[in-house]
C-alpha positions in Angstrom: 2.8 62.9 12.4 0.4 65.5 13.9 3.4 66.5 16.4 5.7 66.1 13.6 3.0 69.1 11.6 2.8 71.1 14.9 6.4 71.6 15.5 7.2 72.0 12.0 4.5 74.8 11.9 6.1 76.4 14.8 9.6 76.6 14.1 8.3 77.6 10.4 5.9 80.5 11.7 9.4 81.7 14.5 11.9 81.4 11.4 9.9 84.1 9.3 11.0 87.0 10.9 14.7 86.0 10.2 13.7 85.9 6.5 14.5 82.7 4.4 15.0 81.6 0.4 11.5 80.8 0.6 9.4 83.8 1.8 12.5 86.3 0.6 14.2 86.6 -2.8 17.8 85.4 -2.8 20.6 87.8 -2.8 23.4 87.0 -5.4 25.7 87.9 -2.5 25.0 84.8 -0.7 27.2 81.8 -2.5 25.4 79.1 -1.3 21.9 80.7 -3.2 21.0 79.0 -6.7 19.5 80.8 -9.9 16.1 81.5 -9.4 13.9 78.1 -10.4 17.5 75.8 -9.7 16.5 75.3 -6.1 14.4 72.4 -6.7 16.4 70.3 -9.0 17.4 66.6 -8.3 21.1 65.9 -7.8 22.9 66.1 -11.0 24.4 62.6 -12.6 26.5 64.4 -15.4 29.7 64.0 -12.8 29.8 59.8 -12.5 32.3 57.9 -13.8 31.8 56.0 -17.3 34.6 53.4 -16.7 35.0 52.9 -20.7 35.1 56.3 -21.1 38.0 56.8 -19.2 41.4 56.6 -20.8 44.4 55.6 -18.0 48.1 56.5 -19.4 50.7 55.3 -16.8 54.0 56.8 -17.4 56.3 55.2 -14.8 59.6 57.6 -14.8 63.1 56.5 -14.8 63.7 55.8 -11.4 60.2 55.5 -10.3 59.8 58.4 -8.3 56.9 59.6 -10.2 53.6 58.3 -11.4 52.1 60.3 -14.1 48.3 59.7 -14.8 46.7 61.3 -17.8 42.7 60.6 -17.8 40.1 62.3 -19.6 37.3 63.6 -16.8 34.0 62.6 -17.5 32.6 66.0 -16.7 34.2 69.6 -16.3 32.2 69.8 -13.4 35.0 68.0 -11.5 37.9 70.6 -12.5 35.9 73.6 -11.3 35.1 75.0 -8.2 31.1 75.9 -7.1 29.9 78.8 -9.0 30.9 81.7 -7.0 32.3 79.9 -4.4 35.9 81.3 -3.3 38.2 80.4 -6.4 42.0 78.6 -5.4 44.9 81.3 -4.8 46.9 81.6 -8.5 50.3 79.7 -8.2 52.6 82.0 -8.5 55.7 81.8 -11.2 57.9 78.9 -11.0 55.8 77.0 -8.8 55.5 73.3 -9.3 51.9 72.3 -10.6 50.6 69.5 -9.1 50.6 66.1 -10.4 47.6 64.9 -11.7 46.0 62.0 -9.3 43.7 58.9 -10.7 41.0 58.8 -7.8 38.9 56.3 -7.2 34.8 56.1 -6.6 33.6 54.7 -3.4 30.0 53.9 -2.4 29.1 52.8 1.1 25.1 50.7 0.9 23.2 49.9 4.1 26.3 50.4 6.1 25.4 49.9 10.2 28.4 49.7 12.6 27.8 48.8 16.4 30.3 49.0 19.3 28.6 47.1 22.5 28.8 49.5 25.3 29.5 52.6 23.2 26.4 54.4 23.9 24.1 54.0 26.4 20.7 54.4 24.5 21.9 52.3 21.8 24.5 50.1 20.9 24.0 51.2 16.9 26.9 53.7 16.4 26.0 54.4 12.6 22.6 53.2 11.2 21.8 52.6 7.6 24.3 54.5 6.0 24.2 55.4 2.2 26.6 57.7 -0.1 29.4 58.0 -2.8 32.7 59.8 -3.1 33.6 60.3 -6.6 37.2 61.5 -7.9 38.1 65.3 -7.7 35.4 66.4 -5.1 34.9 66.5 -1.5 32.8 64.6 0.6 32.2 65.9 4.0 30.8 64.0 6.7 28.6 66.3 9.0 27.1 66.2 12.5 27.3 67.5 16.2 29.5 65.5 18.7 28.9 61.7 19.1 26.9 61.6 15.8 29.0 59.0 14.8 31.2 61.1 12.0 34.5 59.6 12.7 32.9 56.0 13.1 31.2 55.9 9.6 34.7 57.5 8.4 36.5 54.7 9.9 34.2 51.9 8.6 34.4 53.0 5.0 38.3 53.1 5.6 38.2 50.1 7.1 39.5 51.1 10.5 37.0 50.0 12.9 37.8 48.9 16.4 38.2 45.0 17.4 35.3 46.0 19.6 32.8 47.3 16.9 31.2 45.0 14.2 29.9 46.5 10.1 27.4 45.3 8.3 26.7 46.2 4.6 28.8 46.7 2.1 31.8 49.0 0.5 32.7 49.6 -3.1 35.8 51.0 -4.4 35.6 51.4 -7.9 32.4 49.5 -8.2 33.7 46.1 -6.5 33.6 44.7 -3.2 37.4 44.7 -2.0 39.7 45.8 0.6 41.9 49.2 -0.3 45.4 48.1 -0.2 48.2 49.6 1.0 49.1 53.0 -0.4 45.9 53.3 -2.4 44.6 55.6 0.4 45.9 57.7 2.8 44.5 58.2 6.7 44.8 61.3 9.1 43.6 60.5 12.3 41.9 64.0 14.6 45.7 63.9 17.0 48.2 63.1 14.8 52.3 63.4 16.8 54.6 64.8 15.1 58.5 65.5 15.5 58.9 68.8 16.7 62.9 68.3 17.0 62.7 67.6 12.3 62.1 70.2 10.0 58.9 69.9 7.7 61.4 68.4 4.6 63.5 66.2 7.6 60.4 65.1 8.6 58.7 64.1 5.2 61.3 62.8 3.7 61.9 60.0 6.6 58.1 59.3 5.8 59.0 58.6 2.5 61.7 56.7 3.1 59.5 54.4 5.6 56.7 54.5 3.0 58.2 53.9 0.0 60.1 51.1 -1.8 63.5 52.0 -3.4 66.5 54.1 -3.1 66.8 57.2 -1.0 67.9 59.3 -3.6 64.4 58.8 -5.5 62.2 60.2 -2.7 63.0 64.1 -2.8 61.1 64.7 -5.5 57.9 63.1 -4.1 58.7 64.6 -1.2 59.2 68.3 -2.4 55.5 67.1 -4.5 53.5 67.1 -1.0 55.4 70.2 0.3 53.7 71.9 -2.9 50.6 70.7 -3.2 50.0 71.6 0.8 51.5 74.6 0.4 54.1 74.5 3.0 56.8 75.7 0.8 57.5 79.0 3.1 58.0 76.1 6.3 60.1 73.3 4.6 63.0 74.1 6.7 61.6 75.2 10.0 61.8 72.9 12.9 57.9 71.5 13.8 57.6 72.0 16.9 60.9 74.4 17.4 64.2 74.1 19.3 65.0 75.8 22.5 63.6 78.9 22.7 62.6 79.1 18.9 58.8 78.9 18.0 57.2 75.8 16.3 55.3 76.1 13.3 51.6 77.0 13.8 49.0 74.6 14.3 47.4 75.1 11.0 51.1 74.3 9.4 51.0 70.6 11.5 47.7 70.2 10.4 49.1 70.3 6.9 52.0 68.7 7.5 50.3 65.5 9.0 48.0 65.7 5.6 51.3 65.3 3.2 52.9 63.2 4.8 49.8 60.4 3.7 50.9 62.4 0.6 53.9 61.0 -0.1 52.3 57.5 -1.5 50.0 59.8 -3.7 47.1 57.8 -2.6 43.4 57.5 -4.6 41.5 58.3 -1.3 42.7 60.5 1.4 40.3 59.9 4.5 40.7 63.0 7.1 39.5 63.2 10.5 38.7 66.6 11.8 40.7 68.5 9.2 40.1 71.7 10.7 40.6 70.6 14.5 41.4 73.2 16.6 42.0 75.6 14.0 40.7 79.7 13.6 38.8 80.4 10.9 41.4 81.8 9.4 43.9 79.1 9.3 40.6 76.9 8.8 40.1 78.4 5.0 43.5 78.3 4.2 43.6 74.5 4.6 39.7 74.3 3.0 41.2 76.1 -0.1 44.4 73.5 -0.2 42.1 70.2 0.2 40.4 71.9 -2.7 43.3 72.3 -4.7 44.2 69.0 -3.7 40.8 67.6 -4.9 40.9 69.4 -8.4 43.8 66.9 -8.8 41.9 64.0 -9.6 42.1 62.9 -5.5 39.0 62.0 -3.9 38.4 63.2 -0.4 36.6 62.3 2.4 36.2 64.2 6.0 34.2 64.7 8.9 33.6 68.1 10.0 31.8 69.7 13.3 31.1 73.0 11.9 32.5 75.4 9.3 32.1 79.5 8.7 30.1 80.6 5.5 32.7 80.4 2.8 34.3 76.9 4.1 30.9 75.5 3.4 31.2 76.6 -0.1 33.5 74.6 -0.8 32.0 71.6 -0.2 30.8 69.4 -2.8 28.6 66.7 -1.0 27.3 66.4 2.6 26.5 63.5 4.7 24.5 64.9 7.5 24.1 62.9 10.9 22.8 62.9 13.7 22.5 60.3 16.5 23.9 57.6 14.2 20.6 58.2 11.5 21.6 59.7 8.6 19.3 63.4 7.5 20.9 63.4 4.0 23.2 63.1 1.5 23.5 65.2 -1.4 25.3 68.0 -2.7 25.9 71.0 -0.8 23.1 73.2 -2.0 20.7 70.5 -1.6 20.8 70.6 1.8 20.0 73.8 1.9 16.8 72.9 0.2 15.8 69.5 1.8 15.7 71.4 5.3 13.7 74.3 3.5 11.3 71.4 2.4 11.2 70.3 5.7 9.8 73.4 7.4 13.6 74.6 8.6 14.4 77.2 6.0 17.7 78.8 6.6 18.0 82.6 7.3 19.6 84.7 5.2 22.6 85.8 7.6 23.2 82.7 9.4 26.0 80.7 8.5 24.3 76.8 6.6 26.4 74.6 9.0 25.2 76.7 12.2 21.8 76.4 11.0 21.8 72.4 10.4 23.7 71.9 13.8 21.4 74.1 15.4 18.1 71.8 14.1 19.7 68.2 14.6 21.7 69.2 17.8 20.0 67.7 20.8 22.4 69.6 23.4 20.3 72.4 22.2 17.2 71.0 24.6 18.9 72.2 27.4 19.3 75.6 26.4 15.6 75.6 25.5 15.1 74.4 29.0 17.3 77.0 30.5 15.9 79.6 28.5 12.0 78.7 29.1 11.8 81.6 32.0 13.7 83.9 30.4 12.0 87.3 28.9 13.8 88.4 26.0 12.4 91.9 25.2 14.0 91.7 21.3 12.5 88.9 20.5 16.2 87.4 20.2 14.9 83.7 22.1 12.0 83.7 20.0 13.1 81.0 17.4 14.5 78.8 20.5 11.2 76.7 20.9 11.9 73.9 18.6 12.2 70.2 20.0 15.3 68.6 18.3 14.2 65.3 18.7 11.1 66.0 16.3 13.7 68.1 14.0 15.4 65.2 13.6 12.7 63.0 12.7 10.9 65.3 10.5 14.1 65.7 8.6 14.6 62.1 8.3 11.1 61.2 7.3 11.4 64.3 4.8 15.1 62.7 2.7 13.8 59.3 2.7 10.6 60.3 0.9 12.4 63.0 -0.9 14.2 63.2 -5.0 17.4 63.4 -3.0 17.2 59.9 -2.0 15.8 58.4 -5.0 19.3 60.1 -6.8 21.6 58.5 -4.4 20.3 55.0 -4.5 20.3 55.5 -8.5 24.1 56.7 -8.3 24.7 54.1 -6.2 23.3 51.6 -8.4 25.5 53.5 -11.5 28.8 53.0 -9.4 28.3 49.4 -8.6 26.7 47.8 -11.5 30.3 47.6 -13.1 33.5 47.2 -11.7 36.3 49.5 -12.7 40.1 49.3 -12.2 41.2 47.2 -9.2 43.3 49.5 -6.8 47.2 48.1 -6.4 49.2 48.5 -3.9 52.8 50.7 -4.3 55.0 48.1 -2.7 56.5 48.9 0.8 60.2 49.9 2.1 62.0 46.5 3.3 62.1 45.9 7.0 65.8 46.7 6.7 65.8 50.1 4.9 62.9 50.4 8.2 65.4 50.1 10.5 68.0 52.2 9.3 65.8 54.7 8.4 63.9 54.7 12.2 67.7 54.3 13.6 69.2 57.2 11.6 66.4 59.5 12.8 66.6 58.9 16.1 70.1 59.1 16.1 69.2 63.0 14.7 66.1 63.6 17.1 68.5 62.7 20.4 70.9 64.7 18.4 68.6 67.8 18.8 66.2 66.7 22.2 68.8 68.8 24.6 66.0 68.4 27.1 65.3 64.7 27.2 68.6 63.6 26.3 72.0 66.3 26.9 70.0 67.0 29.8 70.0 63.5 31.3 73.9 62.8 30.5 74.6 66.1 32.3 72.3 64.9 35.3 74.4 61.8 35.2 78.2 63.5 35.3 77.2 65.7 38.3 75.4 62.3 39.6 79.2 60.8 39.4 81.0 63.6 40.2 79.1 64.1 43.8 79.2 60.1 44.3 83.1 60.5 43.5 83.7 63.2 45.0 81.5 61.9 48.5 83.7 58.8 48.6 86.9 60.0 47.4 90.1 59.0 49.3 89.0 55.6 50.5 92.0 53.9 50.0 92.3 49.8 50.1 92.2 49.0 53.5 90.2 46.7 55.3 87.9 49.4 56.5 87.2 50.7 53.5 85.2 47.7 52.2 81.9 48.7 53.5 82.2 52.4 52.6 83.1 51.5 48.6 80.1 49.0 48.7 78.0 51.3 49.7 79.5 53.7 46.9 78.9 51.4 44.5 75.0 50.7 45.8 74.3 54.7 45.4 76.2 54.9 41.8 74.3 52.3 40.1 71.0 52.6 42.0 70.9 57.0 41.6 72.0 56.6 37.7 69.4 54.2 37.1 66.8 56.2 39.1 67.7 59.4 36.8 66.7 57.0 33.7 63.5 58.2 34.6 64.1 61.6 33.0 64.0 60.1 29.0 60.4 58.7 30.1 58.8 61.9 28.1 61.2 60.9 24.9 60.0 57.5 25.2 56.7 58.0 25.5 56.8 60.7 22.7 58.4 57.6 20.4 55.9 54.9 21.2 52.9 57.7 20.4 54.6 58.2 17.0 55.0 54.6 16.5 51.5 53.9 17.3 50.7 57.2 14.5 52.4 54.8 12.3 52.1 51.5 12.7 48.7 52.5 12.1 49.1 53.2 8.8 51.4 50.5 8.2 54.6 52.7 8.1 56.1 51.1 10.7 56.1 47.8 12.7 56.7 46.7 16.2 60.2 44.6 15.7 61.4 47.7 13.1 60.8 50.0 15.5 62.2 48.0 18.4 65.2 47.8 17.0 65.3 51.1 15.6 64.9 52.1 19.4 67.7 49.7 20.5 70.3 50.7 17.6 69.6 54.1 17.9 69.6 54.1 22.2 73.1 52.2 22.3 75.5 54.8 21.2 73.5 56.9 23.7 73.8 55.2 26.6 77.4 54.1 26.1 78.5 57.6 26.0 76.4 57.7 29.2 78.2 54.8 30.7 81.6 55.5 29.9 82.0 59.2 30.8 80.2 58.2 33.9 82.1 55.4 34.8 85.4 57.1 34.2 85.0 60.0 36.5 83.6 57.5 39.1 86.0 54.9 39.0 89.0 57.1 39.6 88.0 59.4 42.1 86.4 56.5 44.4 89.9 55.0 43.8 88.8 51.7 42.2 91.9 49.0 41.0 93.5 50.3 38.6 94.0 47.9 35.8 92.5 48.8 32.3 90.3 45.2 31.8 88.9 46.0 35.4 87.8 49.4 34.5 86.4 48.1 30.7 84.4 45.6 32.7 83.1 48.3 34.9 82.1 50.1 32.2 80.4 47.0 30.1 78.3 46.5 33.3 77.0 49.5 33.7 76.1 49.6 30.2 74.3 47.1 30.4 72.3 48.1 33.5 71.5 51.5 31.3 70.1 48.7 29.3 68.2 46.9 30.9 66.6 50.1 32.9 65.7 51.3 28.8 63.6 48.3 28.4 62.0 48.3 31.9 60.9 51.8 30.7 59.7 51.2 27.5 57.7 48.3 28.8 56.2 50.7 31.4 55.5 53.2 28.8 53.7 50.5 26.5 51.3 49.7 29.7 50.4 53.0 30.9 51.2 55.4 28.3 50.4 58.0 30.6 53.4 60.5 31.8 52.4 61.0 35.3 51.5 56.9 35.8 54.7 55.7 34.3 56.8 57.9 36.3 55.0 56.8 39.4 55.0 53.3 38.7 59.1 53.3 37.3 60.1 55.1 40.3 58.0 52.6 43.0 59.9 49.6 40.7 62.8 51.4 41.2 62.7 51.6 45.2 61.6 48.2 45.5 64.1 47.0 44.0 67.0 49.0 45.8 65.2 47.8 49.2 66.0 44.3 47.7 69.5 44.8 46.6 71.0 43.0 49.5 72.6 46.7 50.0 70.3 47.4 53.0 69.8 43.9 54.4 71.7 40.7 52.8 70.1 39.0 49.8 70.3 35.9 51.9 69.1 37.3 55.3 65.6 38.8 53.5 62.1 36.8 53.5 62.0 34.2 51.2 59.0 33.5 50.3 57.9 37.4 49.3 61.3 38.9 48.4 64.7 37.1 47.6 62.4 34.3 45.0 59.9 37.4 43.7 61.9 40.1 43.8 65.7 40.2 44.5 66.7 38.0 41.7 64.6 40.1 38.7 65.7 43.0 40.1 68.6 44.3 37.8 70.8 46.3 40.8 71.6 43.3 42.5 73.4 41.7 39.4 74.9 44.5 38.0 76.2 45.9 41.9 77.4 42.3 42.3 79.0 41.8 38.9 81.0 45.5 40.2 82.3 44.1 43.3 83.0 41.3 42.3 84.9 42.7 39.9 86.9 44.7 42.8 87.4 42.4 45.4 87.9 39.0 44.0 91.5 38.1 43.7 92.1 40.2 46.1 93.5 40.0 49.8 93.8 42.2 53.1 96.0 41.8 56.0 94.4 41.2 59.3 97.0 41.6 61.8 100.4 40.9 61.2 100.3 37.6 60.3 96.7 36.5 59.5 94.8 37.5 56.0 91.9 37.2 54.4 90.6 37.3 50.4 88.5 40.0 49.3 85.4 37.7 49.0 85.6 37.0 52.9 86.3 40.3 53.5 82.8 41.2 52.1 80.8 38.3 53.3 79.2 40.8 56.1 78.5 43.4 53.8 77.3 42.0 50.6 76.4 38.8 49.2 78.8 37.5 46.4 79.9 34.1 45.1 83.5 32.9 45.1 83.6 31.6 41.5 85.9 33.8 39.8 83.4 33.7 36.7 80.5 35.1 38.5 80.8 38.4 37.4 80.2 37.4 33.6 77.4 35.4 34.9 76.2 38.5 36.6 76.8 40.3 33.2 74.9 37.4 31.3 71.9 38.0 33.4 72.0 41.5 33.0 72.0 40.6 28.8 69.4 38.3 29.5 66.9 40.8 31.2 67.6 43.5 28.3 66.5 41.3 25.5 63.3 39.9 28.2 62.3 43.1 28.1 62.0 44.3 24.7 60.5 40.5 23.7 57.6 41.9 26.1 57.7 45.5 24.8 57.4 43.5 21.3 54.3 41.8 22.5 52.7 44.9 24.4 53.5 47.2 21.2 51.8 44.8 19.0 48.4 44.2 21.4 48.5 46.8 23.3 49.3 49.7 21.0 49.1 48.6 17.6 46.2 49.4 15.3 47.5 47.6 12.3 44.1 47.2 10.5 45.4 44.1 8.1 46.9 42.8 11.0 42.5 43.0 12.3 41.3 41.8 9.8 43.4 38.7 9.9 42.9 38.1 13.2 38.7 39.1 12.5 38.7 36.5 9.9 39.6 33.6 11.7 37.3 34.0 14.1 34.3 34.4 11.9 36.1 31.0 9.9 35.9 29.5 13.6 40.1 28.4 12.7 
């Protein structure tokens, strides 16, 4: 405690000459100032819920659209902004007003998370956690980077890792139960969006995935969340643009990620990083929306790294952390006063959230290192002395001996001593409207992605053309039998190689459906199928216009079942080279990786075509067993020549002749039965659906962060079934 005294004198007696509330009287130009005498009140309780002094009117419209919730507050306090914080913009005329919200309380008691191996001095992620959220405010979660912010966020959520383990407890409304679906709404810190959808394209598919019902009951809900984020002026811009055209700004896809957890009107919204990567500009615009939003009954719970002056009033509670211990919890301008108590009085001209970030920062040791034989003639270095680590100690030791504390654990206390309404879940879209929903807009996405997927089909026609044009005028002699088989080797193996091009669409689709499966909007099988429905009318058109403009310029047979069977084949090659990629994609799901490792899959398997060297003629026991028979040229190139040569005969001589299968017994390896070519084409089926059953299983292990899914699976093995 003595070097606790010391430093605290220090940093007290370097702080002076910056002037504080303490040794200065307040301006009434600072917002964050009190009345004179307010400084050193204890947190207010005139703002918690009285469950029986609540009255809940639910109006369900014709339709059911629209949830209408008319409470009486406990307390104006909750309608009303911070005495002269920065007031909401006025709507202007005609605008819709929001719909009033029923939040819901929350308390979080002795709540310690641990992930093993997360940080190297401790495995202890969050320690001893304690706060509230009530309706109509905001809760802000503060701290410097790896404080554990978005780890305490995701444990009140329920969102925790497989790897990471909670102990205490969470109320929601005074009792000990799990939020259910649509009750609350997460935004994770990288959300993806679809940049080829306009904002109401984009939110009303949301809804439609979100919601149970009929799709003409949605646009009213969905037109809700455009109003209360305010992205009215960018409802029908494209998200990330088209072509040349501009996307909307990143503040604008900050807000649109935010409504689209809108759409279910949820209790609790839980936000991580609302103001990621945004200027201060764009970072009080969406302040002043999330406190509109609040002021609708919503409660709301963030993290935050830092805010300017006039974001911070608009706060209404702070959790402050740092290294997973928790400095205090209060409201906004009792912070300001617990690190006054503590000997850290904030200056008059520095912004409240640089000043706590600056005491409880421990990066800031190596500036004080760097700066230790430095001569600063102004005196500018002066107040860089202070050892964080005792900072943060003193400021600890200072709450949990402090009013502050006492108030939470007595509001605490308040919250769970009774329960209140139990939270209900909204109901979810069937698993069919899922799939025509996910089907129908990726029907419109690849209707729009010229890039990813116009761009491939014209790769494809030139691909044909050249191949056509290369091996044109063949004819059907004996002599051209080696020449059209090695046509036929370049056609399939090149087209399936350019596949590789609609890897970035791909991976940009199992990113979105990992953004939603997380919130239970979507599931592996929906999506899957979405995928496959959607992908089909795609790759036919691919198929068919390239197998036209092939098969008649290499001068194939011409007979019309011949030609459909061509064109069924390669189909199905297209495919099967789909699901290869999405099952690369669902590995790595990393651009550069699953390029690299499609196109070594793809050369190892044109090596063991039988193209180069005859299937039967290669190495056993490493390629024709391992290799040549999962590889999906070799069945569709056979199931093509096949289709050519069988039945077929070619004069040797004048008298002798020979069928088209001996004719190709030196050049490729085929089978005689004249119904191997459907069993070529039943293999190729075969391989198509093998591929999206793993993608199924990879999606839902690999990439799926289904939290009820977790908790099932976290359940059992704590039961030991």
């Amino acid at each position: 405690m003595e070097e606790i005294q010391s430093q605290s004198d220090n940093y007290r007696s370097s702080s002076s000459s910056a002037s504080s509330p303490a040794s200065r009287v307040p301006s009434s130009n600072f917002f964050y100032l009190r009345k004179p005498g307010s400084l050193r009140q204890p947190i207010s309780f005139e703002d918690s819920p009285e469950w029986e002094d609540t009255d809940v009117d639910i109006r369900v419209d014709d339709g059911g659209d629209s949830i209408h919730m008319a409470t009486t507050p406990a307390s104006p306090s909750l309608s009303k902004l911070h005495s002269g914080s920065l007031p909401s913009p006025p709507l202007p005329e005609g605008a819709a007003v929001a719909r009033k919200i029923a939040g819901a309380s929350l308390v979080w008691k002795d709540l310690t998370v641990t992930i093993k191996g997360k940080r190297k001095y401790s495995d202890k992620v969050v320690k001893s956690s304690n706060g509230y959220a009530l309706p109509g405010t905001i809760t802000v979660i503060m701290g410097p980077a790896k404080s554990g912010k978005s780890t305490l966020l995701r444990a009140i959520a329920g969102r925790l890792p497989d790897s990471a383990r909670m102990y205490g407890e969470v109320f929601v409304n005074g009792a000990k139960s799990h939020m259910p679906y649509g009750s609350y709404g997460f935004v994770e810190r990288e959300t993806t969006l679809i940049g080829s959808l306009t904002v109401r394209e984009f939110l009303y598919y949301s809804a439609l995935l979100q919601l149970p019902g009929f799709f003409c009951q949605k646009k009213s809900i969905v037109e809700d969340a455009i109003h209360a984020m305010s992205l009215t002026d960018y409802a029908n811009k494209l998200i990330g643009g088209h072509c040349y055209m501009k996307g909307l700004p990143r503040g604008e896809r900050r807000r649109v990620s935010i409504a689209r957890e809108l759409v279910m009107r949820p209790h609790i919204l839980f936000i991580d990083e609302p103001l990621y990567h945004l200027d201060s500009v764009s970072a009080l615009l969406m302040m002043v929306t999330l406190k509109k939003l609040a002021s609708t009954g919503c409660t709301l719970i963030f993290t935050i790294y830092q805010s300017s002056t006039e974001v911070f009033g608009l706060f209404d509670r702070i959790c402050l952390l740092s290294n997973g211990n928790m400095l205090f919890f209060g409201e906004t301008l009792a912070c300001l006063q617990h690190f006054s108590n503590a000997g850290f009085p904030c200056p008059i001209m520095q912004s409240p959230s640089d000043h706590f970030l600056r005491a409880i920062n421990t990066d800031f040791d190596r500036i004080i290192a760097m700066c230790k034989n430095w001569q600063d003639d102004h005196g500018d270095l002066s107040s860089v002395n202070m050892d964080t680590a005792v900072a943060i100690r003193t400021l600890e030791a200072t709450y949990k001996s402090s009013a502050d504390a006492a108030a939470v654990e007595t509001m605490i206390l308040r919250l769970t001593e009774r329960e209140g309404p139990l939270l209900k879940s909204k109901g979810k879209a069937s698993c069919a409207t899922k799939v025509a929903v996910l089907t129908w807009r990726s029907l419109l996405v690849m209707s729009r992605e010229w890039k990813y997927y116009w761009l491939r089909l014209i790769l494809c026609m030139l691909l044909s053309l050249c191949v056509g044009t290369v091996f044109s005028g063949l004819g059907h002699s004996l002599s051209s039998v080696v020449t059209r088989v090695a046509a036929v080797f370049v056609f399939v193996s090149f087209s399936s190689l350019l596949g590789i091009a609609g890897v970035p669409a791909l991976m940009r689709e199992v990113k979105i459906y990992a953004s939603e499966e997380s919130n239970q909007h979507s599931g592996a099988l929906v999506f899957l199928l979405g995928q496959l429905l959607s992908s089909i009318p795609f790759l036919f058109l691919i198929s068919i216009s390239s197998s036209l403009v092939f098969y008649f310029l290499v001068g194939l047979r011409d007979e019309f079942s011949l030609l459909m069977y061509f064109v069924l084949n390669f189909f199905m090659c297209l495919l099967v080279n789909e699901g290869l990629m999405l099952v690369i994609t669902s590995i790595c799901r990393n651009l550069f990786w699953s390029i690299l490792s499609l196109v070594s899959i793809h050369v190892v398997m044109m090596l063991s075509a039988g193209y180069f060297r005859i299937r039967n003629a290669l190495p056993r026991p490493l390629w024709t067993y391992p290799v040549s028979y999962i590889a999906f040229h070799t069945y569709s190139i056979k199931g093509l020549l096949e289709n050519e040569y069988l039945g077929t005969s070619y004069a040797v001589g004048q008298v002798r002749t020979i069928s088209g299968y001996q004719a190709l017994q030196n050049s490729y390896d085929i089978s005689a039965n004249a119904n191997s070519k459907w069993e070529n084409l039943l293999a190729l089926f075969l391989m198509a659906v093998a591929y999206r059953v793993l993608s199924f299983f990879l999606l839902l292990c690999c990439v799926g962060k289904n939290p009820s899914l977790r908790r099932f699976f976290r359940c059992r093995k704590e039961t030991g079934n």
